[in-house]
N, C-alpha and C positions, 0 to 999 in steps of 0.2 A: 504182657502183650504177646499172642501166639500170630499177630498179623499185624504191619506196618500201615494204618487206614490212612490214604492221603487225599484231602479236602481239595475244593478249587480256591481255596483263598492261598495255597501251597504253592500253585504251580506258578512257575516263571518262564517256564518256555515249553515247547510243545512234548517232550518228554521228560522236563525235568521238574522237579521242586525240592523245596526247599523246609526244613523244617526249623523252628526255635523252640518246640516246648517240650512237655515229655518225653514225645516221640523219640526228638533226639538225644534225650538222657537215658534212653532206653536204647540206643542204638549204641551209644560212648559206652556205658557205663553195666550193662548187661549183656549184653549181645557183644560187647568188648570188639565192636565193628572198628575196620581202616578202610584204606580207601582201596576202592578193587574188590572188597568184598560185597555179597550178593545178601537182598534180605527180601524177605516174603511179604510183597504188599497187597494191599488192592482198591479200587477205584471208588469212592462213596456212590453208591448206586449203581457199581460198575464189575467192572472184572477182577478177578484175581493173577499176581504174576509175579515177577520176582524185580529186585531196582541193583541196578549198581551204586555203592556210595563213591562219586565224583570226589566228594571233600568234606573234609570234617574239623569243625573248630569245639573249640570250649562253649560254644555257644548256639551253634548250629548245623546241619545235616544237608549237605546236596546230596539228590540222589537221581539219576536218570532210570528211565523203566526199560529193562531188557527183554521180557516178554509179558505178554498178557496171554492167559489163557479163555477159552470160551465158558462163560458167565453161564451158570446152572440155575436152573428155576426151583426154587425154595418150594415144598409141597409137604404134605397141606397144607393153604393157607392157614395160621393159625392169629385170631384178632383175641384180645385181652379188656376186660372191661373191670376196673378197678376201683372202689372206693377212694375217694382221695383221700390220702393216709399223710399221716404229718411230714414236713419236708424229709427231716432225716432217714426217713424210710421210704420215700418217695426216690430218693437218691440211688438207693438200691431194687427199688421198683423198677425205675430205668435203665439202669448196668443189666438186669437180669433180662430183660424183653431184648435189650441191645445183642446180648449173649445168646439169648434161644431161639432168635430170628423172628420176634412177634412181628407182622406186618403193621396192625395199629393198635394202639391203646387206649381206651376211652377211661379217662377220669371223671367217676359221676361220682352227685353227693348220693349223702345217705342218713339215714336220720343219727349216727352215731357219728358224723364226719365235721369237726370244730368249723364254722364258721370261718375264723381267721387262719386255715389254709390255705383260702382263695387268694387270702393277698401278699402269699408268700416269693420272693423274687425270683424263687425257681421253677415260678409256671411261667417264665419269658424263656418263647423258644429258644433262644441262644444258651442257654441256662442247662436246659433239658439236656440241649442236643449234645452238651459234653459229656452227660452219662451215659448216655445211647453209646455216642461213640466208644467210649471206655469199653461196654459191656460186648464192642460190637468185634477187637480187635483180640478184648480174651476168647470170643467163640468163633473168631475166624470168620464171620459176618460181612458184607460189605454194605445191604438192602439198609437203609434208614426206617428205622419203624417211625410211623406215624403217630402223632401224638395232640387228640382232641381232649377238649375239659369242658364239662357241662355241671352246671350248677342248681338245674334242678333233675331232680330222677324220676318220677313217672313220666314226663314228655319225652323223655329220652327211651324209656323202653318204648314207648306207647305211641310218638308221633316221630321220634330219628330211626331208632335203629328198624325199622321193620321196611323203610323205604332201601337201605343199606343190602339189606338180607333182600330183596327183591330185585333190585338190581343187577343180579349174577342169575345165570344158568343153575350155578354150582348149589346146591339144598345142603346149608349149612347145619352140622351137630351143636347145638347151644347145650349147654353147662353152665351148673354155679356149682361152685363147693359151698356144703353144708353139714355142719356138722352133725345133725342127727339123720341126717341120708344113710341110707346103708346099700346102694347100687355105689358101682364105681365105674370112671372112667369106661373101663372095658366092657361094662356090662351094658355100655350106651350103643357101643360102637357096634354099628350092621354094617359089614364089608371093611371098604376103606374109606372114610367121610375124604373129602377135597378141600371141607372148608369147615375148622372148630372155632366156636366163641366161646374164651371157659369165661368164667366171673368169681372176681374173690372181691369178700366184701369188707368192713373196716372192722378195725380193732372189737370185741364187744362180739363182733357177727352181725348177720341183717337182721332186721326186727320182722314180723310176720306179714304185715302188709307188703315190702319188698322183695322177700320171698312169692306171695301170692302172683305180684304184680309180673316176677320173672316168669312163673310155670306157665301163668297165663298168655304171655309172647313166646314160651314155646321151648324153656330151659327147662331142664331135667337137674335134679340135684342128684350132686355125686359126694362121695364122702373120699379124701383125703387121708386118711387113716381115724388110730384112735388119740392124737394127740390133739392140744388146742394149741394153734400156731401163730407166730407172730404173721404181718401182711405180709413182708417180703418173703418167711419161709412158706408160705401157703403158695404168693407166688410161682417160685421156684418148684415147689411140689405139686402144682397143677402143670403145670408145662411138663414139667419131669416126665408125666403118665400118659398126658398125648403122645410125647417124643416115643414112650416106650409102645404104645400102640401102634404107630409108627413103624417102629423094628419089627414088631412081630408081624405085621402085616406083609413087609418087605420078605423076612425069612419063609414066610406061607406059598411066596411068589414060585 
């Protein structure tokens, strides 16, 4: 954990709360905290700042908030549209969006995505939302990404997301990785986009009507390198190449 993420089910009074779960085994037992000392927190959809720990037991963490700093706006937005991938990798699908600041996450089928995913206990928001958080404290995060599931995939490109992409000013960069693409990332980007949707799709890859069905709403296939990747590392590696787009657009400034 590089950031202390504290929930409102935490708070117990108007600057303080209270922890019992990892957080505070993470504050005893790594961070080797007493009481007086200061730790880097920040607000679930809120600010970042630093907490005094009040008190600390074998079991749990007070902590009062000493400062809050002014909360910075995450840019580009970056939204995630995902194959539903089996839990165990779905678990790291979450930590990683939590981590690289995805805004939302669409979970769509796909013709290679098992059936009996859908009735997995970690598509109950409560479930999710402890991977998010997980992934949101290692990358110093505090924005919750959003996290929709849709069960069938053409009405989703074809009758959801196109009302989404319409709704904003901002003329969103759409992407899928693909592996026999041979543009990349970079080679999409004119200026600096305000708003990317990449798409990684499941285990197998997409089949060719899924691909058709993306280019035709207006995603450009980009290629990842030359390896075949598991979801979560594809993940991780599409974000990777926005973020680093990103930098370089910053350094051009």
């Amino acid at each position: 954990m590089n950031i202390i993420l504290l929930l409102p089910e935490d708070q117990t009074d108007e600057s303080c709360y209270c922890l019992h779960d990892s957080r505070a085994e993470h504050i005893r037992s790594v961070l080797r905290g007493a009481e007086g000392d200061v730790v880097e927190i920040g607000l679930l959809n809120g600010p970042q700042g630093i907490a005094e720990i009040l008190s600390i037991g074998p079991k749990f963490v007070e902590l009062q908030i000493r400062e809050l700093r002014k909360q910075q706006e995450v840019m580009p937005i970056v939204d995630l549209i995902c194959a539903l991938p089996r839990p165990q990798t779905l678990k790291r699908v979450l930590a990683a969006c939590g981590t690289m600041a995805v805004r939302q996450l669409h979970l769509v089928r796909a013709n290679r995505v098992e059936r009996s995913f859908y009735q997995s206990p970690l598509l109950q928001p409560a479930n999710m939302r402890r991977h998010l958080v997980e992934g949101m404290m290692q990358g110093r995060q505090t924005r919750l990404p959003r996290v929709s599931v849709h069960q069938r995939f053409r009405p989703f490109f074809e009758d959801i997301l196109p009302p989404l992409v319409g709704e904003t000013d901002s003329e969103a960069l759409m992407v899928v990785a693909d592996g026999g693409a041979q543009r990349t990332i970079a080679g999409c980007c004119q200026g600096r986009p305000a708003w990317i949707i990449g798409a990684v799709g499941p285990e197998g890859g997409w089949v060719p009507f899924e691909l058709e069905t993306m280019r035709a709403s207006g995603f450009q296939a980009v290629s990842l390198g030359r390896w075949v990747l598991r979801v979560e590392a594809a993940v991780v590696a599409l974000l990777s190449q926005i973020e680093m787009q990103v930098v370089a657009h910053r350094q051009l400034r």
